[in-house]
N, C-alpha and C positions, 0 to 999 in steps of 0.2 A: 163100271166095267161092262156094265149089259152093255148102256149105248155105243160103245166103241166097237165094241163086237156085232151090233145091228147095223151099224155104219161102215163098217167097213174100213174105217181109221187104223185099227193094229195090224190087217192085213196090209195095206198101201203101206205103212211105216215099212212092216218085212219085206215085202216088196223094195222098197227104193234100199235097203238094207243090203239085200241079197244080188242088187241091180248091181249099188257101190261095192261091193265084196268081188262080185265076177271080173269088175272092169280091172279091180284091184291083181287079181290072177294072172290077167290078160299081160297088165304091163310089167308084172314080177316075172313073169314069163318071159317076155320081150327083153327086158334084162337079163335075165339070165341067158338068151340066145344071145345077146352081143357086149357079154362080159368082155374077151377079147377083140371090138371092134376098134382101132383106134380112134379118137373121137367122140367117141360115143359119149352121151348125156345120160343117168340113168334119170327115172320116170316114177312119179308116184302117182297115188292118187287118195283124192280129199273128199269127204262129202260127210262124215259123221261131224263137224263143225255145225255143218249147214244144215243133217236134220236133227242136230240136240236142239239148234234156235227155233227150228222150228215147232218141235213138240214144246218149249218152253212158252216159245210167245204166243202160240195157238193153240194151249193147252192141249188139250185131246181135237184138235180140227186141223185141218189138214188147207192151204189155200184152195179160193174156189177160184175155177174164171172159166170161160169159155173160149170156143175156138172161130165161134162163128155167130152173127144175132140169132139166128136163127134156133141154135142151140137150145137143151134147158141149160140152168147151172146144174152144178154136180162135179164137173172133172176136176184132178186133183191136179192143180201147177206142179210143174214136174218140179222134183231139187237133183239135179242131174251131176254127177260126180265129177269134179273138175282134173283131168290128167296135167301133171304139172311137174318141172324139174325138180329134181330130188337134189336141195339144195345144201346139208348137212354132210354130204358126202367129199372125201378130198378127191382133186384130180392126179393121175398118172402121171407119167410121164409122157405116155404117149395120147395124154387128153383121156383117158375114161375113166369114168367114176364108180363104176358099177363092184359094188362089195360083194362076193357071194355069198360072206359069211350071212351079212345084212338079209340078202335077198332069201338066204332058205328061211332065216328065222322068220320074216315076216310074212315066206309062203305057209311056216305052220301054222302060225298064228292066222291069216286070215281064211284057211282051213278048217279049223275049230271055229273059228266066226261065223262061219258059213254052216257046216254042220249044226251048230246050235241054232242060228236063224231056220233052217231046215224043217228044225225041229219043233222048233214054235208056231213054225203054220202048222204041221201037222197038227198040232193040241189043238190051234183056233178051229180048224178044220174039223176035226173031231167033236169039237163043242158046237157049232153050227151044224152039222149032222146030228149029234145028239136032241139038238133041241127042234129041229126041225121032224124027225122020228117018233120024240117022245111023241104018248099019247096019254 
């Protein structure tokens, strides 16, 4: 647990957490503004797939690469949240798919996700103060 917290690993997880949670807002939001669009596709978004794989096949490490030779190593490859059709949904008749019932439940739900991730920096946060303080 130290090294993850010396490396900066549980931060960058909450991070890319808390990055996929906002985007997730964004487009539940954007939904819900064009419930009534005829046409309209509604919108998800994915990325706890891609960082469970990640903490699984890289244990506690996060990928490295650079951006330039020049570079050190160190930066974390991003796992960047993929926006994509929400494809479980039925079409209207006027073409849109967008549920609202759908849409508020899973704006609660990534609300409390979010607040909980919130929350978790603050503890790491608090521990990296802590131990940088103690004397």
């Amino acid at each position: 647990m130290a090294e993850s917290i010396l490396n900066g690993t549980t931060l960058q997880l909450i991070q890319l957490g808390l990055d996929g949670l906002s985007l997730r807002q964004q487009a539940i939001a954007h939904n819900i503004a064009n419930a009534d669009t005829p046409g309209y596709q509604a919108q998800a978004v994915t990325f706890e797939e891609a960082l469970q794989r990640q903490i699984k096949n890289g244990a506690h490490k996060l990928a490295l690469t650079t951006t330039h030779p020049a570079h050190l190593t160190g930066q974390a490859q991003p796992l960047a949240p993929q926006l994509v059709p929400r494809p479980t949904t039925t079409l209207r008749p006027d073409g849109n798919n967008v549920d609202i019932d759908l849409e508020m439940s899973q704006l609660a739900e990534t609300t409390i996700r979010y607040q909980a991730l919130t929350q978790l920096a603050a503890r790491q946060l608090a521990i990296l103060k802590a131990a940088v303080t103690e004397r």
